[in-house]
C-alpha positions as CSV (number, residue, x, y, z in Angstrom):
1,X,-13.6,-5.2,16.8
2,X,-11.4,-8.0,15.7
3,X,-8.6,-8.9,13.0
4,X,-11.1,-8.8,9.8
5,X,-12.6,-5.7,10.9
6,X,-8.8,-3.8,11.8
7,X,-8.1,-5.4,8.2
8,X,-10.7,-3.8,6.5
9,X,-10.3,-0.2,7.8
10,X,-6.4,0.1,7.0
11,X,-6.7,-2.0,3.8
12,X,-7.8,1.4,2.2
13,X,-4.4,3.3,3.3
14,X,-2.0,1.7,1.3
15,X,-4.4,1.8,-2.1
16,X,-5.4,5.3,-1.6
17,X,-2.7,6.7,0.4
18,X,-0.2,5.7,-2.8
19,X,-2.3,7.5,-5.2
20,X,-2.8,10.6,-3.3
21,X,1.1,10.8,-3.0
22,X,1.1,9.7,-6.6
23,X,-1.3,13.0,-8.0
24,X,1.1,15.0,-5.8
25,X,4.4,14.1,-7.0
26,X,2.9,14.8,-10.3
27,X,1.8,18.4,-9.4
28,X,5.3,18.9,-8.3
29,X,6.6,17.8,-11.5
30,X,3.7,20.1,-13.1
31,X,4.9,22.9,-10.7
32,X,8.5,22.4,-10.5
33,X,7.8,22.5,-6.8
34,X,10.6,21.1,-4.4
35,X,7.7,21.4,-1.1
36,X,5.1,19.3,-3.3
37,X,8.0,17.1,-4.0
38,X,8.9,16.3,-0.4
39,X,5.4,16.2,0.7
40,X,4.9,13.2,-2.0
41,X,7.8,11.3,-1.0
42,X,6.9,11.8,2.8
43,X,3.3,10.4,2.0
44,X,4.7,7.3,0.5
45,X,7.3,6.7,3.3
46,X,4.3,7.0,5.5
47,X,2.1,4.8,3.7
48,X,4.7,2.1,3.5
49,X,4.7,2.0,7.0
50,X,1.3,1.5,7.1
51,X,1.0,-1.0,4.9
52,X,3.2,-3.5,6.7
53,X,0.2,-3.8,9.6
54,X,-2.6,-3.9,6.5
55,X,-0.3,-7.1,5.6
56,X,0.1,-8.3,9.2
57,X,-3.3,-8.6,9.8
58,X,-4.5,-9.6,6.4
59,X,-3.2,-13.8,7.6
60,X,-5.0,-13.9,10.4
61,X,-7.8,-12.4,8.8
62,X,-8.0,-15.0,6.3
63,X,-7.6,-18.0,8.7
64,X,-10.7,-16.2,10.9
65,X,-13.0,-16.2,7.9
66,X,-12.1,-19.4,7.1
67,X,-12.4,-21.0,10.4
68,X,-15.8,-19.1,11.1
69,X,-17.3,-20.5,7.8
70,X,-18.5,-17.7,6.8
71,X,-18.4,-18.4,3.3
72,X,-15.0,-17.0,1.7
73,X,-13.0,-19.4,-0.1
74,X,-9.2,-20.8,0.6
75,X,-8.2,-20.2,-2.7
76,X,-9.1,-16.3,-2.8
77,X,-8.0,-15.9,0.2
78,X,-4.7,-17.9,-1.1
79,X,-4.4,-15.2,-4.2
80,X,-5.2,-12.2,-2.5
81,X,-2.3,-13.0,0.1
82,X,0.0,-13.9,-2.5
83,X,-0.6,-10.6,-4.5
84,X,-0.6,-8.9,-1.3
85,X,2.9,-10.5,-0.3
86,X,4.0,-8.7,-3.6
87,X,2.0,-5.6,-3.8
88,X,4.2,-4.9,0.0
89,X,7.2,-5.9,-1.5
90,X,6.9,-3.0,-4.1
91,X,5.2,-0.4,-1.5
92,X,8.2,-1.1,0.8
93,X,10.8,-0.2,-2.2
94,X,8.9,2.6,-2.8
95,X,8.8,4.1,0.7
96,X,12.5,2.9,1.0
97,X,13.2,5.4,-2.3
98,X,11.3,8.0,-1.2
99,X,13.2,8.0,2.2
100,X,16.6,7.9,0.6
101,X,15.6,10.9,-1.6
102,X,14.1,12.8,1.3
103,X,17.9,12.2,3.1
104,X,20.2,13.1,0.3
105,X,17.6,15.8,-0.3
106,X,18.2,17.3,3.4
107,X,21.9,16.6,3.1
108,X,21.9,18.6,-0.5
109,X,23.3,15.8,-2.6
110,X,21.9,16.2,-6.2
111,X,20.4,13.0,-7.6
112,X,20.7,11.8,-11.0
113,X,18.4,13.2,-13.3
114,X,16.8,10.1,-14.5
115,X,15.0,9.4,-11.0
116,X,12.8,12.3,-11.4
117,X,11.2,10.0,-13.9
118,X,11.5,7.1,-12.3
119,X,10.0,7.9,-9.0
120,X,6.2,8.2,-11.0
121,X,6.9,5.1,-12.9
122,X,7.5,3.1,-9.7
123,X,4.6,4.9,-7.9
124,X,2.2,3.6,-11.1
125,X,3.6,-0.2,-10.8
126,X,3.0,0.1,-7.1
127,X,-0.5,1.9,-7.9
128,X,-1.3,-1.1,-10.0
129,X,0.0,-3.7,-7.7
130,X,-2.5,-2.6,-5.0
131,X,-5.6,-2.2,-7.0
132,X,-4.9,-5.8,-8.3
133,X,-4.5,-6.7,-4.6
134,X,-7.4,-4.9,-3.4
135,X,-9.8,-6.1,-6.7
136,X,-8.8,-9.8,-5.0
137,X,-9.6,-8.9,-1.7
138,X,-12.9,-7.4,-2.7
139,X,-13.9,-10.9,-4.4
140,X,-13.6,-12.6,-0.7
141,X,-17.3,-12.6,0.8
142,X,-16.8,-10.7,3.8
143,X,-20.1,-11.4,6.1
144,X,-21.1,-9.5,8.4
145,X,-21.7,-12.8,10.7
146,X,-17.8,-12.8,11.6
147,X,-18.1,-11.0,14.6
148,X,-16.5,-13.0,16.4
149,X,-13.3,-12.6,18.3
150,X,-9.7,-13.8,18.0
């Protein structure tokens, strides 16, 4: 197993991950459910976390593939890091929300109103930024000849 293939197994985390954390924060707004709440905002710290190694090993990745010759293109490898690059950016603001809200939470400090509605709104943008990363990263021809090792 190599960079490409650890790439490709934790590239689903951050695209999934974020949605499943999404449907839940919505049932707890469905709900009115403090547990579902907390159990949404764990989820995306989590997945944040787990996204920065998807990133770190999404460059050397690219630079394998290329190297190899195995038939994936510098310049879709050149977009899908660059939306990556932003699609973590977001993910990492996300998970850095959902932390601060878990703390205040545990130290019962009541938070404004408004980021009960914010929190979904950020989780979609972050939803969106991901598929758009992972549609890009889906369009490089991964063969199956790039076995080889770093």
């Amino acid at each position: 197993m190599n960079l490409p293939h650890i790439h490709l197994l934790l590239n689903h985390i951050p695209v999934l991950g974020t949605g499943f954390a999404f449907l839940i924060l919505l049932a707890s707004l469905w709900r009115k459910s403090d547990e579902l709440r907390r159990a949404a905002l764990v989820l995306f710290v989590l997945v944040a976390l787990l996204a920065i190694p998807t990133y770190l090993t999404g460059e050397p990745s690219g630079e394998i593939l290329l190297r190899q010759n195995v038939g994936a293109s510098s310049w879709q490898i050149e977009r899908h890091d660059s939306a990556a690059e932003i699609a973590l950016t977001a993910m990492e603001c996300l998970g850095a929300v959902s932390l601060l809200w878990l703390l205040l939470d545990w130290r019962k400090i009541a938070l404004p109103r408004f980021l009960h509605l914010l929190m979904p709104l950020l989780a979609l943008v972050v939803i969106g930024l991901m598929a758009w990363t992972a549609n890009l990263g889906g369009q490089i021809r991964h063969s199956a000849e790039f076995g080889g090792s770093m």
